[in-house]
C-alpha angles and dihedrals in degrees: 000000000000117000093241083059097065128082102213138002114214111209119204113190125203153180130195086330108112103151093045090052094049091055078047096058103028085059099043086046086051093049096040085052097046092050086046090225136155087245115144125195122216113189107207111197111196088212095284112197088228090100106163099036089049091051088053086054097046090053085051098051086046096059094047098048090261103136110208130205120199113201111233080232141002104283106173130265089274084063094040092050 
């Protein structure tokens, strides 16, 4: 799907809480397919320091069509909003 193809982006932002993101994402995957709806989810980490477990989740959010954004540096949730 192209971006221009889907109704809505919901954005979940996050910050050194990996395992709290991923029950996030896993229950809003479950009810946008369950609504069969052009919904994408974008994952903006605002550079958490979690790094392996965030890997772990990026790998995750990858194999499922989540595209994820890491902030260089921590910006703040405005910025990460």
């Amino acid at each position: 799907m192209n971006d221009s193809d889907y109704i809505l982006t919901l954005a979940i932002t996050t910050y050194n809480r990996p395992e709290e993101c991923h029950t996030c994402v896993k229950a809003s995957v479950d009810i946008i397919n369950t609504l069969a709806l052009p919904i994408k989810v974008l994952v903006v980490d605002d550079h958490s320091d979690a790094c392996r477990s965030l890997s772990d989740l990026c790998l995750y959010l990858d194999s499922i069509g989540v595209r994820t954004i890491r902030h260089p540096t921590n910006l703040g949730l405005a910025a990460a909003r």
